[in-house]
C-alpha positions in Angstrom: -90.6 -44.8 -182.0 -89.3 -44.9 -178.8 -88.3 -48.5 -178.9 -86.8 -47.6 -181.7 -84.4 -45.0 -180.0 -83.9 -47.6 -177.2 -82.4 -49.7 -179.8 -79.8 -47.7 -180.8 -78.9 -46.2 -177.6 -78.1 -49.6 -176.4 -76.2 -50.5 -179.8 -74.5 -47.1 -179.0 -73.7 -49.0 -175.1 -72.6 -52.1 -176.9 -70.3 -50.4 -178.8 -68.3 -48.8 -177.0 -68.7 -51.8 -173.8 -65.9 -53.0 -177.1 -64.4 -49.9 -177.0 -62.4 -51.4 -173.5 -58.7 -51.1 -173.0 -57.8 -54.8 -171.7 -54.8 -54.0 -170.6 -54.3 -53.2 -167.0 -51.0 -51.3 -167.0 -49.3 -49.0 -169.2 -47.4 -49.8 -172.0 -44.5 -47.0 -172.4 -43.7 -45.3 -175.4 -42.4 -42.0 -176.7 -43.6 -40.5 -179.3 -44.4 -36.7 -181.0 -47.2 -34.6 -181.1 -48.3 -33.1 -185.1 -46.8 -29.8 -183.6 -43.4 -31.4 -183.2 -43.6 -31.7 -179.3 -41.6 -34.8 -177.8 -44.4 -37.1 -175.3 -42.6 -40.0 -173.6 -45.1 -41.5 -171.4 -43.2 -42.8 -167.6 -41.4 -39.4 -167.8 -44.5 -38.1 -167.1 -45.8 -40.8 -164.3 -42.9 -40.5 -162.8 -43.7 -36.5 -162.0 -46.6 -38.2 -159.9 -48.9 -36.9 -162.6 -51.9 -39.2 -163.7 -52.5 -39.4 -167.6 -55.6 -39.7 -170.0 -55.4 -40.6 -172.9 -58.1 -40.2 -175.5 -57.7 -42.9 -178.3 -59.5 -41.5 -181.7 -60.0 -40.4 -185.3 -60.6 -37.5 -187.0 -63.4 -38.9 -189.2 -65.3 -41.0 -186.0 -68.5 -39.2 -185.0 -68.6 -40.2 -181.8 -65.1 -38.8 -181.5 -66.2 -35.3 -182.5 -69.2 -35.6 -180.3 -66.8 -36.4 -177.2 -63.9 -34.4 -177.9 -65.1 -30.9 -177.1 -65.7 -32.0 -173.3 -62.6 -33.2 -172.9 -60.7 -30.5 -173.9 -63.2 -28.8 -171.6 -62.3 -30.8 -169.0 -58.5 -30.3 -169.5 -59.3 -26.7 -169.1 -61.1 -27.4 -165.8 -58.4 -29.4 -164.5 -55.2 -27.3 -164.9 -54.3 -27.2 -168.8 -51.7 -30.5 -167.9 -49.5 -28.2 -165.3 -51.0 -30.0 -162.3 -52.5 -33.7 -161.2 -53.5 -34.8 -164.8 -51.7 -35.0 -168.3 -54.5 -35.0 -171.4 -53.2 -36.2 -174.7 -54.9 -37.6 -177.6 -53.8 -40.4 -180.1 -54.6 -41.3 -183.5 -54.3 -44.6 -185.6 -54.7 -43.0 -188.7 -54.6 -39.5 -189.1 -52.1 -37.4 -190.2 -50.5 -34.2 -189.1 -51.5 -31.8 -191.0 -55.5 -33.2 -190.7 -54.8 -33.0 -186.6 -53.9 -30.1 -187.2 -57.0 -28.7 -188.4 -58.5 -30.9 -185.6 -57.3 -29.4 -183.3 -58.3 -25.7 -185.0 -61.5 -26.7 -185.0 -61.9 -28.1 -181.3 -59.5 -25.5 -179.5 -57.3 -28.7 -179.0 -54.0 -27.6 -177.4 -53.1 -31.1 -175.3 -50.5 -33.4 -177.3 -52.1 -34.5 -180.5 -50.2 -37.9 -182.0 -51.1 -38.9 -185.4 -48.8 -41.2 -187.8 -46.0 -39.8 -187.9 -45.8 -39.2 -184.5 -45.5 -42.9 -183.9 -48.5 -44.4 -184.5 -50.5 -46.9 -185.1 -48.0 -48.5 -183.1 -49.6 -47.3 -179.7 -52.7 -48.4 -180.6 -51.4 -51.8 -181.2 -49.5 -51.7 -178.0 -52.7 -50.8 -175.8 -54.8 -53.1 -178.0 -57.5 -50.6 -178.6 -60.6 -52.4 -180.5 -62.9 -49.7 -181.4 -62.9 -45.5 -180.8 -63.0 -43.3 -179.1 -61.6 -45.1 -176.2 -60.7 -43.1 -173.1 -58.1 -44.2 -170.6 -56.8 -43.0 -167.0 -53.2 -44.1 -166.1 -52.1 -43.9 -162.5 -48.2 -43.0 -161.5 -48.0 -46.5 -160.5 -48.2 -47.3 -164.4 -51.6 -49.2 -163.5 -54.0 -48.1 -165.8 -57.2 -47.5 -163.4 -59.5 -46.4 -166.3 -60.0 -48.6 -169.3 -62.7 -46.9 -170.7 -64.2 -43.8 -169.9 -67.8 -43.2 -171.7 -70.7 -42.1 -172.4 -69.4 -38.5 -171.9 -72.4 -36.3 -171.4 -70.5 -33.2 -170.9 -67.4 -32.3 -169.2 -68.5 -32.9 -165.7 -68.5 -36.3 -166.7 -64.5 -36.7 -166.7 -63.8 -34.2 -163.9 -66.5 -36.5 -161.7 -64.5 -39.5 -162.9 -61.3 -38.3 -162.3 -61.9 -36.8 -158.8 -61.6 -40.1 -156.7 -58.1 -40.1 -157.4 -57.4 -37.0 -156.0 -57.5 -35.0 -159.5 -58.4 -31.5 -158.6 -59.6 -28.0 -160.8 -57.4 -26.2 -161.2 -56.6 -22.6 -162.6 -54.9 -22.7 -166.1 -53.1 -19.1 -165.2 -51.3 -21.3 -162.5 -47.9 -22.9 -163.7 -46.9 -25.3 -160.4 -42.9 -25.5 -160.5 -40.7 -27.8 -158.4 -41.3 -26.6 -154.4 -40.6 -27.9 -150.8 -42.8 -26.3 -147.9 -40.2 -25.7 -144.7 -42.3 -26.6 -141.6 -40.3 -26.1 -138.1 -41.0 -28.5 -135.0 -39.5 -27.9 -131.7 -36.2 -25.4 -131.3 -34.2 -25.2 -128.6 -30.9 -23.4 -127.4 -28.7 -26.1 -129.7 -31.4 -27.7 -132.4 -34.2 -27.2 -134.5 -35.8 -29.5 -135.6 -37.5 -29.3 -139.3 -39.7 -30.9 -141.8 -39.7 -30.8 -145.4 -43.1 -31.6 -147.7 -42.5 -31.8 -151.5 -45.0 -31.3 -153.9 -46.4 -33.2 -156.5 -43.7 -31.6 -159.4 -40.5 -32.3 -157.1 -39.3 -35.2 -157.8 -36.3 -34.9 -154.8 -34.7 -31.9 -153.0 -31.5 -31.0 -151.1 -31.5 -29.2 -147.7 -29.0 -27.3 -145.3 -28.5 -25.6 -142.5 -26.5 -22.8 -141.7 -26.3 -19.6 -140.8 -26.3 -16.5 -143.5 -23.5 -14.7 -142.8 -21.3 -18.0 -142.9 -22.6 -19.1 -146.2 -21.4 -15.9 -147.8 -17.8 -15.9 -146.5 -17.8 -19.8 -148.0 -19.3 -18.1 -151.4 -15.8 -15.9 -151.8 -13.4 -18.6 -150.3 -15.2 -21.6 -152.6 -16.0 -19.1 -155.9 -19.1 -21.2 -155.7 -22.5 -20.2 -155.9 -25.0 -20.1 -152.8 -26.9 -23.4 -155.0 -24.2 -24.7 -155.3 -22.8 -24.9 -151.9 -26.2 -26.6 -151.1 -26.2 -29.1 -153.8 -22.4 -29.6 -152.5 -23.3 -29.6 -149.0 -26.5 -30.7 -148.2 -28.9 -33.1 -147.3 -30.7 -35.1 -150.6 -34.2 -36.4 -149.9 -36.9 -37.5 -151.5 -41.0 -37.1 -150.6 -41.8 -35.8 -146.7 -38.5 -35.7 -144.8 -37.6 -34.3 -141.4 -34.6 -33.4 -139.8 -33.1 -32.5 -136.3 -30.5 -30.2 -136.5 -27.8 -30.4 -133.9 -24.7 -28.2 -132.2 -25.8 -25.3 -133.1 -25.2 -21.6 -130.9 -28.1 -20.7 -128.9 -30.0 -17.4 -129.4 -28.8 -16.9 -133.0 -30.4 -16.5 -136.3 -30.0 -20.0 -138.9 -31.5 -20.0 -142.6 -32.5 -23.4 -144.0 -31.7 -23.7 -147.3 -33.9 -26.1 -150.3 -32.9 -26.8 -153.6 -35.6 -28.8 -155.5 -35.4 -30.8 -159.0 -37.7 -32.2 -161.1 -37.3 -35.6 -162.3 -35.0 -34.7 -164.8 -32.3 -33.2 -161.8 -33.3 -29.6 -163.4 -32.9 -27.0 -160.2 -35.0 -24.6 -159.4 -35.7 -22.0 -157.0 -33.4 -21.8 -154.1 -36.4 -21.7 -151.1 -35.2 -20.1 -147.7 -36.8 -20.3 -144.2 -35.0 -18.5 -141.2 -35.6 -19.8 -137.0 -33.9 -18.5 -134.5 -32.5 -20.9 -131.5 -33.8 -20.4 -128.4 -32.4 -18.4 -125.7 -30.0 -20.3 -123.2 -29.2 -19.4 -119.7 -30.4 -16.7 -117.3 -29.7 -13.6 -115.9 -27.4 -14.7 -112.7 -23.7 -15.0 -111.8 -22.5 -17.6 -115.0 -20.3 -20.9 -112.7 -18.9 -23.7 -114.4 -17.7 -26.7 -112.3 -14.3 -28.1 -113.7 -13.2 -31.6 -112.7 -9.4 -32.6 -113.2 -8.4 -36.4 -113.7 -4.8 -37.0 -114.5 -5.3 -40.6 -116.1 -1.1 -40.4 -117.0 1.8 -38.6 -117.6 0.4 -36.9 -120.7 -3.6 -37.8 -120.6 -5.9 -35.5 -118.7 -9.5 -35.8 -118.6 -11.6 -33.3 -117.5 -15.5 -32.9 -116.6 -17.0 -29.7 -117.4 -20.2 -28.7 -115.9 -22.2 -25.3 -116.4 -25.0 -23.7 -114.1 -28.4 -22.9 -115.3 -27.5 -19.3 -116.0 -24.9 -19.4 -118.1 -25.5 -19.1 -121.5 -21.9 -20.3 -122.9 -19.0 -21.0 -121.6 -15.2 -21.8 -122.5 -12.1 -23.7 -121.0 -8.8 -24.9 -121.7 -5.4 -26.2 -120.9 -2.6 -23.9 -120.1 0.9 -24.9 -118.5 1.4 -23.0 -115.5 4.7 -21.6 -116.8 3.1 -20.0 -119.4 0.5 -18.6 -117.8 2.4 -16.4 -116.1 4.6 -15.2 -118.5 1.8 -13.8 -120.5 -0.3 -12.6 -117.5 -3.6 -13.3 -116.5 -5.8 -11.3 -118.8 -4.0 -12.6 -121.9 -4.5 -16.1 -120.7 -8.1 -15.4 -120.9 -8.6 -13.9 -123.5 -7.5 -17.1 -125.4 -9.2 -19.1 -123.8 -12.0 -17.2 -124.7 -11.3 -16.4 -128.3 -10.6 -20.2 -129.2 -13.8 -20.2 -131.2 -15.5 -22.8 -129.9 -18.0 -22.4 -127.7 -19.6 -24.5 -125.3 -23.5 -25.2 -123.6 -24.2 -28.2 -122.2 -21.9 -30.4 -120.1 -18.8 -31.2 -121.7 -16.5 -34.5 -121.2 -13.2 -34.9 -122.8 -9.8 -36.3 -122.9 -6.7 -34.3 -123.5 -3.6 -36.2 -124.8 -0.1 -35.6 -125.7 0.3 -33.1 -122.4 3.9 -32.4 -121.4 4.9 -35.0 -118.7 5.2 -33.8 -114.9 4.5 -30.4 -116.0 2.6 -27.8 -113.9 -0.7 -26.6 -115.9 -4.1 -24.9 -115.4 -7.0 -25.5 -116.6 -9.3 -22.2 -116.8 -12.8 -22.0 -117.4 -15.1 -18.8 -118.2 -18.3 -18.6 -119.2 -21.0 -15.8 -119.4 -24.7 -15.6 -118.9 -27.8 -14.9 -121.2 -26.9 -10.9 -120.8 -23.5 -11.8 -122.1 -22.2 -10.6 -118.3 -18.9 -13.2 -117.8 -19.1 -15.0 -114.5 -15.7 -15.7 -112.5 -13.2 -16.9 -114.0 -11.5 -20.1 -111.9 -8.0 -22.0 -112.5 -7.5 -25.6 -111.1 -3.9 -26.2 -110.8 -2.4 -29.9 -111.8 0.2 -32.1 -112.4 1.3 -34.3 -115.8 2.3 -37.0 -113.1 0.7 -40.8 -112.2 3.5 -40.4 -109.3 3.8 -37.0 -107.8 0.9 -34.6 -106.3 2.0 -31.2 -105.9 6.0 -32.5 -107.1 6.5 -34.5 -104.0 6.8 -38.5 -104.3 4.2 -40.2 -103.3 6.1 -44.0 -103.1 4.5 -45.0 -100.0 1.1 -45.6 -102.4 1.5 -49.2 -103.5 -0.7 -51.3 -106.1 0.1 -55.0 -106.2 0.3 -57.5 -107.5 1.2 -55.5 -110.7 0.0 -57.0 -113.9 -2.6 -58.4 -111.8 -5.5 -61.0 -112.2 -9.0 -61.4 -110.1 -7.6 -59.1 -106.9 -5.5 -56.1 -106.3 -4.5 -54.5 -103.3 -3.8 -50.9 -102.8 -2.1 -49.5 -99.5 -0.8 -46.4 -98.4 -1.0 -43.6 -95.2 -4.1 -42.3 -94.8 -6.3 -43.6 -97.9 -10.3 -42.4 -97.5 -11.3 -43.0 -101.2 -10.0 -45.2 -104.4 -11.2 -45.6 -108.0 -10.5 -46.8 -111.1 -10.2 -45.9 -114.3 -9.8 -47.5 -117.8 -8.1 -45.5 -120.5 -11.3 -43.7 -121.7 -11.5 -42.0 -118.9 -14.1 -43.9 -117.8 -14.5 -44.6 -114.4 -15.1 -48.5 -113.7 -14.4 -49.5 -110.2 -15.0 -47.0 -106.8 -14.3 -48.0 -103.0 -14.6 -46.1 -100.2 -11.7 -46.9 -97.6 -11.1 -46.9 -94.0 -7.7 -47.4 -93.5 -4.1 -48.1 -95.1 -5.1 -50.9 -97.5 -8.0 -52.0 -99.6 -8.2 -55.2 -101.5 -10.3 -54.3 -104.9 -12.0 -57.1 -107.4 -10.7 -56.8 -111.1 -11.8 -59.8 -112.3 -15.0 -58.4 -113.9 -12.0 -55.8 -116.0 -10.8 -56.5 -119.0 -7.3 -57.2 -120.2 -5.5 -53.5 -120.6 -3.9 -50.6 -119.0 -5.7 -48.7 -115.8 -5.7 -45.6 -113.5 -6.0 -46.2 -109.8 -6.8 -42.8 -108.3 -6.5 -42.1 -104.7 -7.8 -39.7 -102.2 -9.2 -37.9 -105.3 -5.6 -36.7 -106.8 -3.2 -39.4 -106.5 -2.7 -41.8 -109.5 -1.3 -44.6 -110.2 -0.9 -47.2 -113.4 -2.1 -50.9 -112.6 -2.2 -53.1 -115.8 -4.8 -55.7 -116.1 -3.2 -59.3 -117.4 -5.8 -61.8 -117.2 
């Protein structure tokens, strides 16, 4: 007798060793379920989710032995809102005998009969005998061809498990989310990471802070998810992000909008970080250094001390200055809206020629105390210091080639500029003439500055 039984248990094996799926990726197809439920298969890879499919008949009694632990596993793995989507196929059932089927099981995965599309799928798969039990990756690689004997429903969750397929509790429903992780902030940057989970297919994200985002609401009559899906950053998977310029010691929200694969939006998710404090609790100085590169082109060098926490500076002609009075003057410097932390460079253009101006800087420390406020006085001029003509300052040849010499009364320091701003060439002098190299310069228009506030134009030709 017990030969007997070995028999058929390994007829039973050989059976279903036919049973095999030879394909070894997915063949896509859409099709719907005997409760009128549309199933198109890469939609649902391309959430990230895996899929099984159970290939059967209504009539096969090995399919009726089997199917009651696999709808037990698709209750132990998440009811198809998490890693795995169950559905079941058949060649040639009907809908109304599914759905009895699935009555009788407690079936409530997608159930695809003949008029849902089959046997068509069948054919495409090139199932050979049933049940047959497949496990499709995301990749579209089908990584099960054949999952059996099923003993119970331990069987499948075992199998599934080594591709990450977790239990999971029905009750659950996973949406669309992005988890906002912050790295290193400082006075001006923060920087942030953004992990998507498996139902996100992509996300957009933006910085900014709250109050600003509302006034852009009532200008723009657009909605806060809007202004992000307008606005922001669109990314895909793990991301991260430094966020720049931004005002030190102040509140910013980041803003993510995820979609699912078919661009659906869902909840708006906010995280809010504060930048880090800048400056310190002393007397807030800013050096201010004034080139006068030509008759209208001024650059200057700002340069803050370690306690101030922001500062401000501008250009004011010297004329009006005073005919609005100190205070006034500052105050718009101050009030231009556009603050300042680190050391600042820049290039003002389009200045009034041989005009009188001051530039005035102000800044304040980390107790918002302002520190003194400074003017340094110049001239729009590449010939005059103070007004007075400087002719006895020579620069010759001029165009010149490989050499230039530069004389004058009383010279101690000479340097070069190009018209960036950019200092190029420096000599220290000892005496009433210096011969300086340009044939490393190229071809263009430069500043010869001398004894620190003298300049004059010297074109490069070669």
């Amino acid at each position: 007798m017990k030969r007997i039984f070995t028999l058929i248990a390994a007829l039973v094996m050989s059976f279903h060793l036919a049973a095999q799926c030879p394909l070894t990726e997915a063949v896509d197809f859409t099709a719907t379920d005997c409760h009128g439920t549309q199933v198109h298969l890469f939609d649902i890879l391309d959430r990230g989710r895996y899929v099984l499919i159970d290939f059967f008949f209504a009539s096969c009694g090995p399919c009726q032995t089997a199917t009651p632990k696999v709808a037990q596993a698709y209750t132990a793995l998440g009811c198809n809102q998490h890693d795995v989507f169950f559905m079941e196929i058949s060649y040639k059932d009907h809908d109304n005998t599914l759905q009895n089927w699935c009555n009788t099981y407690g079936i409530e995965y997608p159930t695809i009969g003949i008029e849902g599309g089959e046997p068509s799928i069948d054919d495409a798969f090139n199932i050979p005998q049933y049940p047959a039990i497949i496990l499709i990756a995301p990749d579209r690689q089908i990584v099960i061809q054949d999952l059996w004997p099923i003993a119970s429903a331990q069987t499948v969750i075992n199998a599934l498990a080594p591709y990450g397929i977790q239990q999971h509790d029905c009750n659950t429903v996973t949406e669309p989310s992005v988890d906002i992780t912050f790295g290193e902030v400082t006075s001006t940057t923060i920087e942030a990471t953004f992990t998507s989970n498996a139902e996100c297919a992509s996300y957009t994200y933006l910085c900014a802070i709250q109050s600003e985002m509302e006034n852009w609401m009532v200008v723009t009559g657009m909605t806060l998810e809007e202004l992000v899906q307008a606005w922001g950053i669109h990314a895909q998977e793990t991301s991260s992000h430094v966020f720049d310029g931004l005002i030190s010691n102040t509140e910013y929200t980041v803003y993510v909008l995820p979609f699912d694969s078919e661009d659906s939006i869902y909840a708006l998710q906010t995280k809010v970080v504060k930048t880090a404090q800048l400056g310190g609790t002393g007397v807030s100085q800013i050096e201010l250094q004034v080139e006068v590169l030509s008759d209208t082109t001024v650059k200057t060098i700002a340069i803050p001390n370690a306690e101030t926490a922001e500062y401000y500076y501008g250009l004011i002609t010297k004329a009006y200055y005073e005919e609005i009075g100190a205070d006034s003057a500052l105050q718009v410097i101050r009030g231009n809206g556009h603050p300042l932390y680190g050391n600042d460079e820049w290039i003002w253009v389009n200045l009034a020629p041989n005009t009188h101006y001051y530039a005035l800087r102000s800044g304040k420390n980390a107790n918002g105390e302002w520190g003194e406020t400074v003017l340094v006085e110049f001239v729009t001029s590449t010939d005059h210091v103070d007004g007075m003509e400087v002719a006895e300052y020579q620069v010759a040849p001029n165009p010149a080639n490989n050499h230039v010499m530069i004389s004058g009364k009383s010279m101690s320091d000479v340097a070069v500029f190009n018209n960036l701003g950019q200092q190029v060439l420096h000599e220290a002098v000892k005496g009433e003439a210096v011969t300086v190299e340009t044939s490393g310069l190229e071809k263009g228009i430069y500043f010869v500055r001398i004894n620190g506030s003298i300049v004059k134009r010297m074109i490069i030709a070669h």
